[in-house]
TORGU-496992 format. One line per 8 residues: number of its first residue (from 1); their letters; for each residue x, y, z of N, C-alpha, C, CB. Coordinates in pm, 1 decimal. Glycine has a CB too. Layout:
N
NUM> a> X,Y,Z,X,Y,Z,X,Y,Z,X,Y,Z  ...;
//
This chain:
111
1> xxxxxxxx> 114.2,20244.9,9176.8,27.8,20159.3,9257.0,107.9,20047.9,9324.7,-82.8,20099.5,9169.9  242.9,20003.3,9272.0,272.1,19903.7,9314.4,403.8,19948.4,9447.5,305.9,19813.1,9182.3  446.1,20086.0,9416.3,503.9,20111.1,9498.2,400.7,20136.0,9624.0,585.9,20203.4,9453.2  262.2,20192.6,9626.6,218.4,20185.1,9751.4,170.3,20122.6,9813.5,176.9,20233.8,9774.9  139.6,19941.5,9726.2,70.7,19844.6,9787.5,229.3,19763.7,9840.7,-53.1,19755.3,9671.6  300.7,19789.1,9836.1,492.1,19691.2,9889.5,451.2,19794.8,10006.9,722.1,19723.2,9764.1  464.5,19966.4,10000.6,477.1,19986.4,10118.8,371.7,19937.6,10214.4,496.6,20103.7,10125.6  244.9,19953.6,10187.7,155.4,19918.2,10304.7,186.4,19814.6,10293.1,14.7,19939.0,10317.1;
9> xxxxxxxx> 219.0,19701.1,10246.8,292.2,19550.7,10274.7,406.6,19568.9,10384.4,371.0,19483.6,10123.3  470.5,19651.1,10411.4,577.1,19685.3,10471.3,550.5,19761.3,10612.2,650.6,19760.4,10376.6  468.9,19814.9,10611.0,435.9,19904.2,10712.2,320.4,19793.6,10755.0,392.2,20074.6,10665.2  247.8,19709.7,10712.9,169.9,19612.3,10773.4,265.1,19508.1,10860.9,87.1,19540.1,10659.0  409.0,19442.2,10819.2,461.4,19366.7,10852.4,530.8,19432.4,10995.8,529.3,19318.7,10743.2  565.1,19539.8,10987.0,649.5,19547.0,11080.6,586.5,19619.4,11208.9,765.7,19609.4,11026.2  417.5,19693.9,11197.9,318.2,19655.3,11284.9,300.5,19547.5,11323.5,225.3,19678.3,11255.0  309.8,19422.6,11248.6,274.2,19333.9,11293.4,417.5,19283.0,11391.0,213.5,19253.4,11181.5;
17> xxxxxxxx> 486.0,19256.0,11304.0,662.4,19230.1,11408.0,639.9,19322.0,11564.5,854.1,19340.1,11291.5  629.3,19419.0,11545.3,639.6,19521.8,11696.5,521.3,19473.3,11781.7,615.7,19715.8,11668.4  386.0,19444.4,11718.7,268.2,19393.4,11825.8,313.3,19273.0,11881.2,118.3,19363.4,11760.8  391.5,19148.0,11783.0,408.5,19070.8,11840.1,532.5,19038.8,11995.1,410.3,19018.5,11736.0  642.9,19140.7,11926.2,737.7,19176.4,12062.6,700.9,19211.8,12119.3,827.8,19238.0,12082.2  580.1,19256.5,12147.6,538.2,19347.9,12257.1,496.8,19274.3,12369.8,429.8,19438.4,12218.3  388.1,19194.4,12306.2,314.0,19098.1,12361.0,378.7,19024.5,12412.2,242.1,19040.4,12296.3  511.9,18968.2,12377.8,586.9,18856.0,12383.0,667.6,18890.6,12534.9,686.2,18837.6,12235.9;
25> xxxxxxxx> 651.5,19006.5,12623.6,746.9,19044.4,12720.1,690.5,19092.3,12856.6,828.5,19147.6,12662.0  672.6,19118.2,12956.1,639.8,19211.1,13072.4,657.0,19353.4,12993.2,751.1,19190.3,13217.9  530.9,19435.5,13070.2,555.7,19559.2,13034.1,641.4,19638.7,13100.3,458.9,19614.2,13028.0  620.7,19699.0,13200.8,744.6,19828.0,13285.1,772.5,19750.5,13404.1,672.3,20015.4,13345.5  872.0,19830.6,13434.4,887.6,19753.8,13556.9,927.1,19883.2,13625.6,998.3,19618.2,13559.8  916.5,19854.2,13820.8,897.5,19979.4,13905.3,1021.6,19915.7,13977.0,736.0,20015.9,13998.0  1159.5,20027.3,13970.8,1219.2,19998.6,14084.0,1266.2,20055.5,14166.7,1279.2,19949.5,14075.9  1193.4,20005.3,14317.6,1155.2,20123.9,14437.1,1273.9,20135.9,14425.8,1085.5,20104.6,14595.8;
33> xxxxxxxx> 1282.4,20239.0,14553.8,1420.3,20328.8,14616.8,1465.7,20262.5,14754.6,1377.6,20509.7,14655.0  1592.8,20134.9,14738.3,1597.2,20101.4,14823.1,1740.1,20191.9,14945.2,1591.1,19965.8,14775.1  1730.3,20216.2,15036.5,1839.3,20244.4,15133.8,1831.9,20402.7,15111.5,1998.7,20164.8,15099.4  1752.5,20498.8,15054.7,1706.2,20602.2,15008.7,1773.2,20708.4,15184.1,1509.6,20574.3,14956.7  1876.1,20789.3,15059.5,1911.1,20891.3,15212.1,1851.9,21028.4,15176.2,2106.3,20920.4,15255.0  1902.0,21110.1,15245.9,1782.2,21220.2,15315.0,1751.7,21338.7,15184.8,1862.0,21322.0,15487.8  1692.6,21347.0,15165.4,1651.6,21407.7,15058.3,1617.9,21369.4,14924.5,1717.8,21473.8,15048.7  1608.1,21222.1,14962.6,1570.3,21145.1,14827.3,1422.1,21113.5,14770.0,1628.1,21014.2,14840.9;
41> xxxxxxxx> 1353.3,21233.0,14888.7,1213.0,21160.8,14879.4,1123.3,21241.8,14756.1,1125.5,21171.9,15044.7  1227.1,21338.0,14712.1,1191.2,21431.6,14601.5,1190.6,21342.3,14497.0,1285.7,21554.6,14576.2  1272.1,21199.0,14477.4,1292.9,21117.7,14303.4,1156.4,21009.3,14355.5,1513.1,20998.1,14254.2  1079.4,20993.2,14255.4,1014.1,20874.1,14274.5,1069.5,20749.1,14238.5,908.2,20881.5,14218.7  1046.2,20645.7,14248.1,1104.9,20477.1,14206.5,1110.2,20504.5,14073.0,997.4,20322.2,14240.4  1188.8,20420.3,13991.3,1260.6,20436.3,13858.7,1167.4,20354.1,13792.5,1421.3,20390.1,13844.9  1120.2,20374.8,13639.7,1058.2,20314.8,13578.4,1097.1,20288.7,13478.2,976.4,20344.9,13574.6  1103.2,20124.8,13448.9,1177.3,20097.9,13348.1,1096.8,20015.4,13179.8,1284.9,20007.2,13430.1;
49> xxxxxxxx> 1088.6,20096.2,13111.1,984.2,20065.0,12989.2,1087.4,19919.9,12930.0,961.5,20235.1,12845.0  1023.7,19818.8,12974.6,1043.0,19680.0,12940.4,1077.8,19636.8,12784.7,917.9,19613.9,12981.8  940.7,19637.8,12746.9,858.9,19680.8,12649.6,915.0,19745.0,12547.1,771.3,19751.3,12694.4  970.7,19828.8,12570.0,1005.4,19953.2,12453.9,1134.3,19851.1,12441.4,1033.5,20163.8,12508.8  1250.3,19855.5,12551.8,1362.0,19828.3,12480.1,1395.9,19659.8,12463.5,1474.9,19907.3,12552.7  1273.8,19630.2,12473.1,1257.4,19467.0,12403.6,1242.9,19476.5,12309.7,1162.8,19372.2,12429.4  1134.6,19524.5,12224.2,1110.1,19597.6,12095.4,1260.0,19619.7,11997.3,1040.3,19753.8,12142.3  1296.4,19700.1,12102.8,1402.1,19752.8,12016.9,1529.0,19670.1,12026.5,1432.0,19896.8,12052.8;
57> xxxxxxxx> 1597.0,19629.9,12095.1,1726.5,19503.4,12107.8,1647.0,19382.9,12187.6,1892.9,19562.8,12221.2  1778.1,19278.4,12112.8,1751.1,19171.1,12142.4,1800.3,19127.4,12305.7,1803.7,19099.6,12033.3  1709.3,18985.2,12389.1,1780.1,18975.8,12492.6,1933.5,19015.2,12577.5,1765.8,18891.7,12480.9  1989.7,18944.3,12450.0,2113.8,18945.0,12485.3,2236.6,19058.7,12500.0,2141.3,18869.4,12415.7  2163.0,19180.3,12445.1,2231.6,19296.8,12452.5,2271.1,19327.8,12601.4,2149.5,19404.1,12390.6  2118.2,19285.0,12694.5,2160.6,19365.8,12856.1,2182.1,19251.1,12919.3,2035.3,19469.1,12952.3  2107.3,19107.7,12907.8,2112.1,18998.0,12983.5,2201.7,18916.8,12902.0,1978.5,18937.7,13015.5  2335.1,18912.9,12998.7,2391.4,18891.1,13137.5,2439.5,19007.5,13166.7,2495.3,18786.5,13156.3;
65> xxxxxxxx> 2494.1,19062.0,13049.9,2617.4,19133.7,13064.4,2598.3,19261.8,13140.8,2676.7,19161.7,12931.2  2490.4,19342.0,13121.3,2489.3,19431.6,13176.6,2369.2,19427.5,13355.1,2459.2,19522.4,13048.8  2338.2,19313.1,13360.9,2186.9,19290.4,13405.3,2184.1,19178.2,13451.3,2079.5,19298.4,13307.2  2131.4,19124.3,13573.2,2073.4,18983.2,13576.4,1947.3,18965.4,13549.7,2086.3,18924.1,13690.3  1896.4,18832.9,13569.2,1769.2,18833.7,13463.9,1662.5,18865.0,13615.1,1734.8,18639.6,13345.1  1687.4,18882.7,13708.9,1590.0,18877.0,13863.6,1557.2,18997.6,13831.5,1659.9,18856.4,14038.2  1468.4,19042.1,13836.2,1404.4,19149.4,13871.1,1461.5,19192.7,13993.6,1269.4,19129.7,13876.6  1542.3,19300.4,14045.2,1642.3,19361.0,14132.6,1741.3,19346.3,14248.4,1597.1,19420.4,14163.2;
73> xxxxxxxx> 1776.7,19184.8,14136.7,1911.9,19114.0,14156.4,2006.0,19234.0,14194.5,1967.4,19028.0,14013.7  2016.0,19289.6,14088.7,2140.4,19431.3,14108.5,2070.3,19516.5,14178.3,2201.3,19524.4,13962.5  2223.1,19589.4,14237.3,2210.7,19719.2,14315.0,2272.9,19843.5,14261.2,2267.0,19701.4,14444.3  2150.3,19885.2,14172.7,2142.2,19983.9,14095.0,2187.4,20127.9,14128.8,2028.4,19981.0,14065.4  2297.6,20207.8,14121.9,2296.2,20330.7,14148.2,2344.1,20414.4,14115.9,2305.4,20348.2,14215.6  2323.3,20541.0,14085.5,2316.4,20656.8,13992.6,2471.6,20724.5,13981.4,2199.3,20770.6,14053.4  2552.7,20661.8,14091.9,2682.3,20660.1,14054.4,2725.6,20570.2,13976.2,2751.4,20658.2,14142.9  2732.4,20430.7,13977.8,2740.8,20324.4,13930.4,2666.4,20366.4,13751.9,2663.7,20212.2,14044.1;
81> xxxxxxxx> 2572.8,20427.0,13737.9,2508.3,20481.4,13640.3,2583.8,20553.6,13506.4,2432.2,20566.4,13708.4  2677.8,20645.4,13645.0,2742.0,20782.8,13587.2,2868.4,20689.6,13558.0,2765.0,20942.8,13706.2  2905.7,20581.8,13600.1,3013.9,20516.9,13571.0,3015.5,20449.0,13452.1,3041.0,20442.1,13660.9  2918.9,20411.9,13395.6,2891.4,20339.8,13249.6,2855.0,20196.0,13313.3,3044.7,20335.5,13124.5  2808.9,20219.4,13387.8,2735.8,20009.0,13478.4,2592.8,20068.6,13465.2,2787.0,19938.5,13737.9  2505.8,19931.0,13409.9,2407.7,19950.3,13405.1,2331.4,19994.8,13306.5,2403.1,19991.4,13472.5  2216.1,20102.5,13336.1,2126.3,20193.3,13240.0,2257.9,20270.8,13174.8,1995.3,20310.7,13330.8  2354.7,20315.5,13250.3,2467.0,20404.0,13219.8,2545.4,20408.2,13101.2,2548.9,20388.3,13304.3;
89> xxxxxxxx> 2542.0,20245.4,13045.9,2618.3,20134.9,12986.3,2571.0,20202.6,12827.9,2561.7,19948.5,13038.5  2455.2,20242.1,12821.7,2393.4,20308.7,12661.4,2356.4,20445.4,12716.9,2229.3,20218.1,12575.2  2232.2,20475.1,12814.0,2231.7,20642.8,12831.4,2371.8,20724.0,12884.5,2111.8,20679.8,12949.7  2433.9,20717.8,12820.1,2579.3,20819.4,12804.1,2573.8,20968.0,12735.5,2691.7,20738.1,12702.9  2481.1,20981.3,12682.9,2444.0,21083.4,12645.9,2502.4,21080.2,12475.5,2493.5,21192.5,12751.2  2545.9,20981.7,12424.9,2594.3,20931.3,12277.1,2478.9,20846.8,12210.7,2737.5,20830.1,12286.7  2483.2,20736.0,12304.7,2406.1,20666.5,12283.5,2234.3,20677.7,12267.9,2447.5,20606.8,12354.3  2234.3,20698.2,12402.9,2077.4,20771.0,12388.6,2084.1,20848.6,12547.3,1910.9,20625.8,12368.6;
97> xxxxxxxx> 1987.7,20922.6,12577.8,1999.6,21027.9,12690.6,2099.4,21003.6,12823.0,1855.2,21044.6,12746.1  2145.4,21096.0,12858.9,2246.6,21077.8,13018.1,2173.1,21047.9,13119.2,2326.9,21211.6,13079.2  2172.7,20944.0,13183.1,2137.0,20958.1,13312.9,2178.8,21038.7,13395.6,2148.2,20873.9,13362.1  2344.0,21117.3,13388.8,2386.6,21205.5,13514.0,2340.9,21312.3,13465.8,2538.1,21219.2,13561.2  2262.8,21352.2,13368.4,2234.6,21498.5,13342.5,2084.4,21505.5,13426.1,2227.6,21541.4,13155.7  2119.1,21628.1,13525.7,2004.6,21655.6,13589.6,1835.0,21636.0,13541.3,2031.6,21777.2,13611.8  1864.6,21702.0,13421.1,1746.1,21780.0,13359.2,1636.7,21664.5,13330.3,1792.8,21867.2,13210.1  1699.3,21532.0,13290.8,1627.6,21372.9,13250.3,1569.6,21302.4,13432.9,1804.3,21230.6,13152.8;
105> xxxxxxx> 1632.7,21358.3,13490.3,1564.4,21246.9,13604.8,1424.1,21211.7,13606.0,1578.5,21295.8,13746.1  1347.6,21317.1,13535.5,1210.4,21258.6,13556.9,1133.6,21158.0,13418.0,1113.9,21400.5,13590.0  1247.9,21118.7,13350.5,1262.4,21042.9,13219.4,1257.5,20903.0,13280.7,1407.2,21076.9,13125.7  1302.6,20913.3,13407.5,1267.6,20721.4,13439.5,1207.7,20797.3,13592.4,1465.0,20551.4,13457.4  1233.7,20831.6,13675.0,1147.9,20819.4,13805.8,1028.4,20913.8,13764.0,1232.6,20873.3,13958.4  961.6,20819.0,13725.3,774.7,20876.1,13734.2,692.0,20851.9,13872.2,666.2,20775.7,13611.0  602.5,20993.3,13880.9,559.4,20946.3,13982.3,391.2,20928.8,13952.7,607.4,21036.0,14097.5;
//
């Protein structure tokens, strides 16, 4: 009994920890396709779950270093990506999914 009243103590707390980060941030953010050349009209604008990876690291992991804090201060691009700048910097395909792997593009451009 006492091991399952610590866990629901535990699994209560850290519901509670995640509702509160949640709350605590902007949710997604949309970032159009700026200077978009010819055949780009197939990717929709990139969507970026705020939210989730607030949750999960702290500010300081992307802001400064990888990021300014403006909402599309940087000029984001999928070479620059494939270079390790940016989203690139963790989706390496080690870290967590590739951005240069074809098959994910529709993992951030939602339409």
């Amino acid at each position: 009994m006492t091991r399952r009243l610590t866990a629901v103590c535990l699994l209560g707390l850290l519901i509670a920890a995640l509702a509160s980060a949640a709350l605590a941030v902007p949710g997604d953010f949309v970032f159009p396709r700026k200077g978009a050349g010819a055949g780009s009209e197939q990717f929709a604008p990139a969507v970026f779950p705020h939210t989730l990876h607030r949750v999960l690291f702290k500010c300081y992991v992307c802001h400064d270093s990888l990021f300014k804090m403006k909402l599309g201060a940087d000029h984001m691009t999928m070479e620059a990506m494939g270079a390790g700048k940016y989203c690139g910097a963790c989706h390496d395909g080690k870290t967590s999914f590739e951005t240069s792997n074809f098959d994910n593009c529709n993992r951030c451009h939602q339409k």
